[in-house]
C-alpha positions as CSV (number, residue, x, y, z in Angstrom):
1,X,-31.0,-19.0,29.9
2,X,-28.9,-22.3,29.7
3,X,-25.7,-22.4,28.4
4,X,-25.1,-23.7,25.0
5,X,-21.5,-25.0,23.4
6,X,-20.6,-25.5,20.1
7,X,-19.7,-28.9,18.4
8,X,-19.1,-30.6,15.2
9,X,-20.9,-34.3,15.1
10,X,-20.3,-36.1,12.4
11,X,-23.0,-38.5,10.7
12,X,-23.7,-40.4,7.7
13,X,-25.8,-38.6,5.0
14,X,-28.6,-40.6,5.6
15,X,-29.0,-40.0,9.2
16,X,-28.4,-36.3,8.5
17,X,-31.3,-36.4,5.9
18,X,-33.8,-38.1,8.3
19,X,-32.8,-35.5,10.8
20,X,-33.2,-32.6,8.5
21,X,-36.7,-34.0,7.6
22,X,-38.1,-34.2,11.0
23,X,-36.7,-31.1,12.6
24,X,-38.6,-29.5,9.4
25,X,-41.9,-31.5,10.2
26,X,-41.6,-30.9,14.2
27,X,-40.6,-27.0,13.4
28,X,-37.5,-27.2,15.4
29,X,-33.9,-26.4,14.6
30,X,-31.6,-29.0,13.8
31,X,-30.0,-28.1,16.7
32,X,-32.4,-28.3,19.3
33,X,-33.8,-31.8,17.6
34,X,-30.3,-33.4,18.2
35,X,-30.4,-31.6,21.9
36,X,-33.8,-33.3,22.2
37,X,-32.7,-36.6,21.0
38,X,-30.0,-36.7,23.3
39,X,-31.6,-35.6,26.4
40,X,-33.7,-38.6,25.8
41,X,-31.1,-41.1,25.5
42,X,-29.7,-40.0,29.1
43,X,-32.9,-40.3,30.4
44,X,-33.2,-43.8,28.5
45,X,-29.8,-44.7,30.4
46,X,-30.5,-43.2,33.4
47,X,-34.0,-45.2,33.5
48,X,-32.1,-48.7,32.7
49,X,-29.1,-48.0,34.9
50,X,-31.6,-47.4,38.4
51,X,-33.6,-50.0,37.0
52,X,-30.9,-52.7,37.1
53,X,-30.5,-51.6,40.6
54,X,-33.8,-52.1,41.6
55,X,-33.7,-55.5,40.0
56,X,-30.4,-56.3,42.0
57,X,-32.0,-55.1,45.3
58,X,-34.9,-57.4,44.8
59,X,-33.6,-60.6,43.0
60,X,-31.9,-60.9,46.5
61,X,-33.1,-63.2,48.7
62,X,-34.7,-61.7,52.2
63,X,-31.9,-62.5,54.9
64,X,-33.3,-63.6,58.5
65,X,-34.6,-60.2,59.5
66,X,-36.6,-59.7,56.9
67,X,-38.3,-62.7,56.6
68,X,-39.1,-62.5,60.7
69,X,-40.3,-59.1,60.1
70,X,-42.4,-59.8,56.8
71,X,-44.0,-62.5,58.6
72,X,-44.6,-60.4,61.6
73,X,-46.5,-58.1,59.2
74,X,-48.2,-61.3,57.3
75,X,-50.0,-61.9,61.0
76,X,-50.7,-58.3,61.6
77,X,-52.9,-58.7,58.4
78,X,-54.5,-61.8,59.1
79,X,-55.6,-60.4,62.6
80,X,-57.0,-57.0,60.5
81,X,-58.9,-58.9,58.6
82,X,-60.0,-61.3,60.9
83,X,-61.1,-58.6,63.0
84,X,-62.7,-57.2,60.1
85,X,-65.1,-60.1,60.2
């Protein structure tokens, strides 16, 4: 079993309420809906954090190598298809 810790949040009455309401609708404690809300904002982050790095990896332009060896692989596929004829 995992191991849990003990904390004190604080949160304004409102948020509390609207908390309170759907753990009671989704059947789940309080705690485990404020665990469940929070594992999905690390995921959230996690997701945007290694999607900005895929953006950075492609918003670069190909250096010389790569643009020899995609069009190396541009003539491969014509002669495929040609051959495919």
């Amino acid at each position: 079993m995992a191991r849990s810790i003990k904390t004190a949040v604080s949160l304004p009455a409102g948020l509390y309420d609207q908390a309170e309401a759907l753990a009671g609708r989704m059947r789940v404690s309080r705690s485990r809906l404020f665990a469940m809300a929070l594992e999905d904002l690390l995921r959230r982050h996690e997701n945007r954090g290694l999607l900005e790095r895929i953006n950075a990896v492609y918003a670069a332009a190909p250096d010389r190598s790569e643009r020899r060896l995609l069009e190396g692989m541009r003539r491969q596929q014509r002669r495929l298809l040609e051959a495919e004829d």
